[in-house]
BAFI-3210 file (N, C-alpha, C; in Angstrom, 3 decimals, decimal comma, padded with zeros to 6 digits):
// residues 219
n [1|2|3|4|5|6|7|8|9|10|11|12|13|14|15|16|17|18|19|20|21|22|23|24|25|26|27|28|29|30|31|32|33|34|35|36|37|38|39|40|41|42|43|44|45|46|47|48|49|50|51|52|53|54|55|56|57|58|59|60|61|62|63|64|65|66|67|68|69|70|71|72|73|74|75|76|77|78|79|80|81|82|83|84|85|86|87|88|89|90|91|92|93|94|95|96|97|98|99|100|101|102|103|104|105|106|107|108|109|110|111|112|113|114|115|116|117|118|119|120|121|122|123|124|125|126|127|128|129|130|131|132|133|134|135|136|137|138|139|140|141|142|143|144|145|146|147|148|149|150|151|152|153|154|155|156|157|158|159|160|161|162|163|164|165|166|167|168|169|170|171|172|173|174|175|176|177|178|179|180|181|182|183|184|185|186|187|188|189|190|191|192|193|194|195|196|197|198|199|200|201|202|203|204|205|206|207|208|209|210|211|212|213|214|215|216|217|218|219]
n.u [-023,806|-023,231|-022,386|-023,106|-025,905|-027,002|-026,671|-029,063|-030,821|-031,041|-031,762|-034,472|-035,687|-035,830|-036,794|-039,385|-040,269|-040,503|-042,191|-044,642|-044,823|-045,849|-048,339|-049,923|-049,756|-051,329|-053,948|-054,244|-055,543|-057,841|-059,094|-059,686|-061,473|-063,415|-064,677|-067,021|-068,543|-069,987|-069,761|-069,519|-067,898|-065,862|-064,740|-063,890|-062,013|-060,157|-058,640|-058,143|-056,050|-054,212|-053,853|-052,511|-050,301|-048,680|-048,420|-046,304|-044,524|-043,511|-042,519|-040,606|-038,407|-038,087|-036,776|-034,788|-032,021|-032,300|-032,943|-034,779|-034,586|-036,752|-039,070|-038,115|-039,301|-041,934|-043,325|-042,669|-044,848|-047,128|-047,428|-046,697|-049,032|-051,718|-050,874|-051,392|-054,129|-055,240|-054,625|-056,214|-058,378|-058,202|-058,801|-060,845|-062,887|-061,570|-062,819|-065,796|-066,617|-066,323|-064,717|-065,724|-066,982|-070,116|-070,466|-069,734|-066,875|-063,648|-061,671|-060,560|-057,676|-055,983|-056,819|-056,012|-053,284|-052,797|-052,916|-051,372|-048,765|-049,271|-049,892|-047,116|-045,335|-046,794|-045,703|-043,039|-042,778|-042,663|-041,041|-038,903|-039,898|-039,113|-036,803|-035,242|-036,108|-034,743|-032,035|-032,248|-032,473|-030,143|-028,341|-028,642|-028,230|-025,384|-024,663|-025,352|-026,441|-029,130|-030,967|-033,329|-033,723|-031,578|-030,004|-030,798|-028,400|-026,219|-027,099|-025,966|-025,379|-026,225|-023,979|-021,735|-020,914|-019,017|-017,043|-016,223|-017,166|-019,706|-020,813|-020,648|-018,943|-019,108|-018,059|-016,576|-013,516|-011,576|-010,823|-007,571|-006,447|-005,467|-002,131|-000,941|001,170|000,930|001,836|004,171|007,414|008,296|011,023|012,619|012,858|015,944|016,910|018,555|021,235|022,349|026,017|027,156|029,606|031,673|033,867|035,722|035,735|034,345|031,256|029,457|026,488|025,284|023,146|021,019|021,540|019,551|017,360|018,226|019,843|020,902|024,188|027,081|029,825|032,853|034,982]
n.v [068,336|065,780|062,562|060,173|060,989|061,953|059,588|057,859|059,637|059,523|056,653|056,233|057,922|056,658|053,916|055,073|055,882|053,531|052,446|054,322|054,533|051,925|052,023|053,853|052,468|050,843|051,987|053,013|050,793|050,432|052,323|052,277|049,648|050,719|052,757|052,499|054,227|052,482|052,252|054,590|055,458|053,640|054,481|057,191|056,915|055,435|057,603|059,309|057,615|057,825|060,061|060,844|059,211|060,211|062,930|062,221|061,060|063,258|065,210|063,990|063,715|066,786|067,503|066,182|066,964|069,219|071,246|072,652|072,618|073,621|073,438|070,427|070,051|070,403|069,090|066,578|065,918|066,860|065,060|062,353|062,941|062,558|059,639|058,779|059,120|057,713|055,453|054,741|054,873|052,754|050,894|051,357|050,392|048,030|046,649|047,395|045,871|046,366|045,723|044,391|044,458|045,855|044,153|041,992|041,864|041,406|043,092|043,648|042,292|043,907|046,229|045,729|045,345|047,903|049,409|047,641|049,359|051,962|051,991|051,577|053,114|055,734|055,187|055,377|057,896|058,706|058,610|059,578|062,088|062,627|062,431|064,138|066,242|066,223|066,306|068,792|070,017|069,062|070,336|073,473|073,277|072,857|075,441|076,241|078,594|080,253|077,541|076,775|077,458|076,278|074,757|071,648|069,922|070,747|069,959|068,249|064,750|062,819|063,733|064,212|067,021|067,692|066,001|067,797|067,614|069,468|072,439|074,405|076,235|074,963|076,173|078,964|080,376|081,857|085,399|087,328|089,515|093,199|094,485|092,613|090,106|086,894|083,645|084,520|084,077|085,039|085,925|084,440|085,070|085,355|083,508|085,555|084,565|084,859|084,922|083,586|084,050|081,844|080,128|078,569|080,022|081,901|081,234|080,869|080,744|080,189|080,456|077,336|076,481|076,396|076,205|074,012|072,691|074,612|076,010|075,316|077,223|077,436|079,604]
n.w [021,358|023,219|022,529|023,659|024,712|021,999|020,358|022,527|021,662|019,365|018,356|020,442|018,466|015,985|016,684|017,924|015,318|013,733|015,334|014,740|011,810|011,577|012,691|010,925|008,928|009,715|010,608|007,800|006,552|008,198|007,997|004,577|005,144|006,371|004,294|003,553|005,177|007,265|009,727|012,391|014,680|014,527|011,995|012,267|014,351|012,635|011,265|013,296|014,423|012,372|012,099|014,221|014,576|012,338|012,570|015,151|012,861|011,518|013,125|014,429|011,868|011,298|013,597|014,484|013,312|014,943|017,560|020,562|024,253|025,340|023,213|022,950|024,914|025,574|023,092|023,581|025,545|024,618|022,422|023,868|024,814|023,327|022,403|024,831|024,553|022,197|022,994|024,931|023,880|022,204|023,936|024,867|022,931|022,109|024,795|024,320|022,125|019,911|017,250|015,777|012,413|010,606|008,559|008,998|009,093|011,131|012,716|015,048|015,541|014,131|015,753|017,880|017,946|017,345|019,699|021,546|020,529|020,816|023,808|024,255|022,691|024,123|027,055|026,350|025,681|028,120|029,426|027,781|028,541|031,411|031,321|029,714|031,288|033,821|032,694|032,106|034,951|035,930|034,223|034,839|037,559|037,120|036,157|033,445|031,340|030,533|030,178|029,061|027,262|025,482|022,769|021,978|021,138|022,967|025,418|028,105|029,004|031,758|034,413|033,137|032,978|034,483|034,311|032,011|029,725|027,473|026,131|027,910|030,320|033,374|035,709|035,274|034,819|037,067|036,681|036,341|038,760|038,294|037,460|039,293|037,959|036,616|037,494|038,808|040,367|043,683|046,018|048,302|051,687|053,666|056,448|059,319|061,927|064,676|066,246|068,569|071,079|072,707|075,113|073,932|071,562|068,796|067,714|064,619|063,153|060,205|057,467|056,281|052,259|050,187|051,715|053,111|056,700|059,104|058,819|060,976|062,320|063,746|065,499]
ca.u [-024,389|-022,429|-021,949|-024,471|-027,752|-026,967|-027,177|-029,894|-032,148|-031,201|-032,078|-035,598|-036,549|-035,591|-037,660|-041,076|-040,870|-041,213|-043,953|-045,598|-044,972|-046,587|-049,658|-050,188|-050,044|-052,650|-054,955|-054,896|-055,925|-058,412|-059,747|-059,732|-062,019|-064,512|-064,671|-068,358|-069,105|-071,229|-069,106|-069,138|-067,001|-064,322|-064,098|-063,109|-061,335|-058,934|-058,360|-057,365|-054,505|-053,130|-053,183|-051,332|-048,653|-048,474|-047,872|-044,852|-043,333|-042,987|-041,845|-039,252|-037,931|-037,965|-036,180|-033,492|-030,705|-031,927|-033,834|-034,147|-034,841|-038,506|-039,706|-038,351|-040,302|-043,769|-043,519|-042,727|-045,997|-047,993|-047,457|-047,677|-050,576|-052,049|-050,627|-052,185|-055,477|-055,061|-054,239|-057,490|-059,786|-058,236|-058,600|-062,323|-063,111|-061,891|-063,825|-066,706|-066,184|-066,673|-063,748|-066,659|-067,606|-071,349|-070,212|-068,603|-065,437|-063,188|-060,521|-059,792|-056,100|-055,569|-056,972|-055,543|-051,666|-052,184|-053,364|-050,407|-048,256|-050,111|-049,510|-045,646|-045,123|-046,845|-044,444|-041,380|-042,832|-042,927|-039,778|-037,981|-040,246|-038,887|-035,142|-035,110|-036,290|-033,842|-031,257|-032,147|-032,296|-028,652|-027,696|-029,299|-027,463|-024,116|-024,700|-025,372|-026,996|-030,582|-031,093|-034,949|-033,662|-030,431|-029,681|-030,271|-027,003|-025,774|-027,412|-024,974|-025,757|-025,765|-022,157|-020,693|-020,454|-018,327|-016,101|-015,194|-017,816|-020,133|-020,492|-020,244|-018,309|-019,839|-017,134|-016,304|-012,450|-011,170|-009,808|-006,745|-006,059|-004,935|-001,180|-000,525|001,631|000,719|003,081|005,088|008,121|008,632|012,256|012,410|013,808|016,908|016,536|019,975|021,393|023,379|026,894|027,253|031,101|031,679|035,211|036,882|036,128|032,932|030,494|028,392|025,222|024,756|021,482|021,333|021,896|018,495|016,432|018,427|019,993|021,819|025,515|027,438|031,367|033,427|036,100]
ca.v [067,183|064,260|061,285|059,284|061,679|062,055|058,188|057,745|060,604|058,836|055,522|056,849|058,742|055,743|053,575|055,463|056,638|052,554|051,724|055,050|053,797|050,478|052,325|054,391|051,331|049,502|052,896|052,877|049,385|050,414|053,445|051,337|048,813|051,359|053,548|052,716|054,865|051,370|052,397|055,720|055,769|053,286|055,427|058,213|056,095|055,052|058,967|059,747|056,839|058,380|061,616|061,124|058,283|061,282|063,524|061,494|061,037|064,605|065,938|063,396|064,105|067,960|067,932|065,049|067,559|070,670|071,479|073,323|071,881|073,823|073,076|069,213|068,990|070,415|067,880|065,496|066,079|066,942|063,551|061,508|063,004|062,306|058,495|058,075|059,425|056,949|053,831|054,460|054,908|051,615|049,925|051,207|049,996|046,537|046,943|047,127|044,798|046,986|045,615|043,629|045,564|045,293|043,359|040,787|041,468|040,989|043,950|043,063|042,110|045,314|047,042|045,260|046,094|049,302|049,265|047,476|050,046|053,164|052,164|051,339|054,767|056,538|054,956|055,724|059,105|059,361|058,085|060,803|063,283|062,793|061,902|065,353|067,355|065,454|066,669|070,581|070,452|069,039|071,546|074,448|073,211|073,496|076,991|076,446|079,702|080,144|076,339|076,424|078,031|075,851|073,941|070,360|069,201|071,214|069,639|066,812|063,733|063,080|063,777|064,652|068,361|067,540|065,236|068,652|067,732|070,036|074,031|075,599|075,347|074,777|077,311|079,618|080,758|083,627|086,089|087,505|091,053|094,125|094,944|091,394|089,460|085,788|082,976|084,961|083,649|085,778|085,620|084,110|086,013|084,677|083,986|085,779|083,286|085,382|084,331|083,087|083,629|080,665|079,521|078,519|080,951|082,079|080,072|081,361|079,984|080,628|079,458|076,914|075,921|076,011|075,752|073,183|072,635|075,797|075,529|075,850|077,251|077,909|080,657]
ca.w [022,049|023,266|021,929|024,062|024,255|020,149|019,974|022,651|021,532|017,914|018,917|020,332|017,456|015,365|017,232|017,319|014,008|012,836|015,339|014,020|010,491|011,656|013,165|009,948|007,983|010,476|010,201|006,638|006,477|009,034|006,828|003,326|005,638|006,829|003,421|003,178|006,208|007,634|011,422|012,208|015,915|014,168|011,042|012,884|015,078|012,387|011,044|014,531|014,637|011,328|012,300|015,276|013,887|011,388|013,621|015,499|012,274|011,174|014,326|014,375|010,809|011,917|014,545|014,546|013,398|015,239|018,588|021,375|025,765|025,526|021,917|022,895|026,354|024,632|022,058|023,940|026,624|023,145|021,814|024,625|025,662|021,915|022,243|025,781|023,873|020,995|023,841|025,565|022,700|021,606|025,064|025,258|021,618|022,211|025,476|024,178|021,161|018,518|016,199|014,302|011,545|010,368|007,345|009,766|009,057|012,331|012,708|016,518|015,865|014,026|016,623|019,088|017,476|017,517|021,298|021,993|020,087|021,515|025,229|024,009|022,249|025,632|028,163|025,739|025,832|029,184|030,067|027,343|029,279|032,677|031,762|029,688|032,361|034,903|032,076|032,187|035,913|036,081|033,733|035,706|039,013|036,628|035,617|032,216|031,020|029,467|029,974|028,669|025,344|025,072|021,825|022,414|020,402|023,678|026,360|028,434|029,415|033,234|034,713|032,138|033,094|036,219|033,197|031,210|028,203|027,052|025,480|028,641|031,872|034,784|036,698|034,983|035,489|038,077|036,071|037,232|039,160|037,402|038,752|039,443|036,951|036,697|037,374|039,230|041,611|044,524|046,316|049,799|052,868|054,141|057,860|059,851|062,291|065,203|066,664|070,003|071,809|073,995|076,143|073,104|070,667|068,392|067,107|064,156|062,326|058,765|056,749|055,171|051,290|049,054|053,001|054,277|057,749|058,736|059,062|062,618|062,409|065,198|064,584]
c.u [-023,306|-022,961|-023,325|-025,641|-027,825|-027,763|-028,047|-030,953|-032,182|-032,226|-033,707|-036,295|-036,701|-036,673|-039,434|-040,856|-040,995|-042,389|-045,222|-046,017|-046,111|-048,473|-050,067|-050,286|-051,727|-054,220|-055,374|-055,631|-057,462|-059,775|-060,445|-061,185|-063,318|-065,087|-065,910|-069,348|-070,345|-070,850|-068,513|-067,835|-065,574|-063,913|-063,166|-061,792|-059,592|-058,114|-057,377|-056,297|-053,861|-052,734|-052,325|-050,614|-048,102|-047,376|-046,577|-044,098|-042,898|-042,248|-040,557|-038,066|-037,452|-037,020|-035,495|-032,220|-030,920|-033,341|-033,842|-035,028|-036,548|-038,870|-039,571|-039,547|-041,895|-043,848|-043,456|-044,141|-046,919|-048,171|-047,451|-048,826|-051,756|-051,562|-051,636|-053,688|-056,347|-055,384|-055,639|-058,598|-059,432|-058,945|-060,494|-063,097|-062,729|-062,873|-065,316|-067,374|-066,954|-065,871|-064,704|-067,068|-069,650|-071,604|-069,800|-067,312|-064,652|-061,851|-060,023|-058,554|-055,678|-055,698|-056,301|-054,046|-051,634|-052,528|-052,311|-049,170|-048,008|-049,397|-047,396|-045,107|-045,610|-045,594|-042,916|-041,342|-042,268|-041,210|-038,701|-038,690|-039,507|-036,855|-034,900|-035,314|-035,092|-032,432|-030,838|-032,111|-030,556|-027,611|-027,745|-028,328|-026,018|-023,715|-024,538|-026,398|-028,594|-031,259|-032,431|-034,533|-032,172|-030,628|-029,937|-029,421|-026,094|-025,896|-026,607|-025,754|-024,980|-024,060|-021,287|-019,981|-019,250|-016,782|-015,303|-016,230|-019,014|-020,070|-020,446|-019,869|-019,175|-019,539|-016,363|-014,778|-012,527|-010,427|-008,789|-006,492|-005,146|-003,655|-000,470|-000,008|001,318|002,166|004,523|006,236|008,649|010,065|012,228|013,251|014,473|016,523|018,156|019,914|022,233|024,374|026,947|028,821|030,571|033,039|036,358|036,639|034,378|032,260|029,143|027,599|024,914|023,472|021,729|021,514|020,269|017,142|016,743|018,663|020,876|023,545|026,446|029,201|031,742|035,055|036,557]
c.v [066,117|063,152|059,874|059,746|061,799|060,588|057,495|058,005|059,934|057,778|055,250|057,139|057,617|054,777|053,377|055,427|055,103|052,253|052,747|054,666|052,960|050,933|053,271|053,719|050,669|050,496|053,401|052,222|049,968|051,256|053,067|050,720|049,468|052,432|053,861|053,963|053,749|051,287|053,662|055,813|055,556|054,295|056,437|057,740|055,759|056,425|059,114|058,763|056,978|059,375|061,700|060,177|059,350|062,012|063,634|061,733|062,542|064,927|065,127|063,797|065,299|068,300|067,317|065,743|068,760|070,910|072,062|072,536|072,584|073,332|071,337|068,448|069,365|069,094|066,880|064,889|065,815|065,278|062,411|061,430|061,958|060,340|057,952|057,994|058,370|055,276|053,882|054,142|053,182|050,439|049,933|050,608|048,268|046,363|046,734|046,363|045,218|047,137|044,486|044,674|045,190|044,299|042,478|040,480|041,550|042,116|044,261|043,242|043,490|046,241|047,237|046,035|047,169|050,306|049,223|048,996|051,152|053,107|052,289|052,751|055,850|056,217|055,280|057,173|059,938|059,356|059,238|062,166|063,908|062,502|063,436|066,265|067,239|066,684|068,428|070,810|070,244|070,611|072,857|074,655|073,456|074,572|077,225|077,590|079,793|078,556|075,833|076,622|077,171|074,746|072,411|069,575|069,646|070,770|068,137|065,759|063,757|062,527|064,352|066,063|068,354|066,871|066,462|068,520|069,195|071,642|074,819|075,385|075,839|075,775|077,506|080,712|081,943|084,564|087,205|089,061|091,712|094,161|093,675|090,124|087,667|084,526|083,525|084,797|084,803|085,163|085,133|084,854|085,130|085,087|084,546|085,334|085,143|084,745|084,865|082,772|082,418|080,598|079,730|079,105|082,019|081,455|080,682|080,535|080,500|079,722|079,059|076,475|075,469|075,511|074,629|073,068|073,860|075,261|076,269|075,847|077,475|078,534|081,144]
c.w [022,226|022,668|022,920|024,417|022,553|019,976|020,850|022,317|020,030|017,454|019,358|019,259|016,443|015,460|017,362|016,247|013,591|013,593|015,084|012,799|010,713|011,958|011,943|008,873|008,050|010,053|009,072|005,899|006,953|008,066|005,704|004,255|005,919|005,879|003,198|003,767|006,875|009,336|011,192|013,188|015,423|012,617|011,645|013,902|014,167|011,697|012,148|014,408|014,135|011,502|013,667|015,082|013,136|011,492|013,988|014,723|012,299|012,199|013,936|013,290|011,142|012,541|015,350|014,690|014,554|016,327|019,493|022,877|025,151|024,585|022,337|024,197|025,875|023,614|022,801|024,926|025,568|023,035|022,575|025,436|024,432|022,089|023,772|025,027|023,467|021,956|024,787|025,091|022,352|022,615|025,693|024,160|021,672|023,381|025,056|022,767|020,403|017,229|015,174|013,396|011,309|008,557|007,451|009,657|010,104|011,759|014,306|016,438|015,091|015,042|018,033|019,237|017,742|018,665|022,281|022,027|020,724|022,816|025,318|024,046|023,512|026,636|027,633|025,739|027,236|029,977|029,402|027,707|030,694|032,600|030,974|030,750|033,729|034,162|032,274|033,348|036,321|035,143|034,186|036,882|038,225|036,509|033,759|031,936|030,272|029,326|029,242|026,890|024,549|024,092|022,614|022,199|021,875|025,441|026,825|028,671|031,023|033,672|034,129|032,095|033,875|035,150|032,588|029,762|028,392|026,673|026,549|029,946|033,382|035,657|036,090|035,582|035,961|037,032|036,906|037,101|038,458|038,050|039,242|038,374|037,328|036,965|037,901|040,906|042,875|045,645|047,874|050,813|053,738|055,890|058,430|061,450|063,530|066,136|068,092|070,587|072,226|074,524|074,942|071,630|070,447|067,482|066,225|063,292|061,355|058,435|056,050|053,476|050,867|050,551|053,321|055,626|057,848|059,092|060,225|062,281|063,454|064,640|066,090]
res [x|x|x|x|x|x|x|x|x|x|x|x|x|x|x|x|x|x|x|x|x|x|x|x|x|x|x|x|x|x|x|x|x|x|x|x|x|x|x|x|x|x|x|x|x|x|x|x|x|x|x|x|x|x|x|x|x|x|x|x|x|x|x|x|x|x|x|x|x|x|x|x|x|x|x|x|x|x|x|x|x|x|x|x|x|x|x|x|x|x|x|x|x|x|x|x|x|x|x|x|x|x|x|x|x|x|x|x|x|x|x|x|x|x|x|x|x|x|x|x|x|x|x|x|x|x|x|x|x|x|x|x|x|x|x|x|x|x|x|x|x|x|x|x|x|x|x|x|x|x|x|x|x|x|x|x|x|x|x|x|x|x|x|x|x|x|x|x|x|x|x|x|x|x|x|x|x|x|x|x|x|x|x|x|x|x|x|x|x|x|x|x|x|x|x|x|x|x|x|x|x|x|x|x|x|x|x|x|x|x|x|x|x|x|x|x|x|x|x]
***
């Protein structure tokens, strides 16, 4: 992998995995809050936000050092499908202003956070959905080999093939004919000049000196 998909795809993973943290915090809170079973929708409600912050993390952990183009574009569809999920349920739940509990306790701004969060974590999804795929089609048009099954430590960042970086070359050298020695100087054929009498004598033309001008005697 180069040096700037390493420390973008880093950077990313980095990223979600605290506002997953943050939403696995908020849904434990959420959980703790509803323990009685006195709200059934939001009980379940806050299960689901753990199990998919969960989710996020693991993957991430997983598959930081070691991945491959298909395994990263499923996951990546997977989980922002699962975050759009999460960002609707939240967006129909404040909607219909069911962050009161029946004990009057007010869990709105929790709900709200992790609403915010949700829609955040989707669009970051979506965005390392469509710039990967961008990635394997450039690599494809290079002639990188097996591109669906290729290492992602292996996969360039755009241009970069055309630069000379990554594990496999784009164009692939000519290899050279049997019978035919490489690097090899072939001798040049002297051009022959012919002499011309004239009045006052004969006048011959030699060639010239390393293909310079030829040289004119008179004899």
């Amino acid at each position: 992998m180069t040096t700037r998909v390493r420390n973008y795809r880093l950077g990313f993973y980095v990223l979600a995995s605290i506002l997953s943290a943050v939403v696995v915090g908020l849904g434990a809170r959420l959980v703790n809050n509803f323990a009685s079973g006195e709200s059934g929708r939001l009980g379940a409600f806050s299960v689901f936000t753990i199990v998919v912050a969960a989710l996020s993390i693991v993957w991430f952990v997983a598959s930081v050092q070691w991945s491959r183009t298909r395994t990263e574009a499923i996951m990546y569809f997977i989980l922002g499908a699962l975050w759009l999920a999460l960002a609707a349920l939240t967006t129909d739940i404040m909607g219909d202003n069911e962050c009161v509990t029946e004990s009057g306790e007010n869990t709105c701004g929790m709900i709200r956070a992790i609403q915010v969060i949700s829609w955040i974590l989707f669009a970051l999804f979506v965005i390392a959905f469509v710039t990967l795929l961008q990635l394997i089609s450039q690599a494809r048009t290079y002639g990188f080999p097996h591109v669906w099954g290729l290492p992602i430590q292996e996969l360039p960042w755009f241009g970069e093939v055309r630069n000379g970086y990554g594990a496999h070359s784009a164009t692939p050298p000519v290899p050279a004919m049997a019978g035919y020695p490489q690097n090899h100087v072939y001798p040049q054929q002297q051009q022959v000049y012919p002499a011309y009498p004239t009045d006052t004598g004969t006048t011959i033309i030699q060639p010239g000196v390393n293909g310079g001008p030829p040289m004119v005697t008179r004899v």
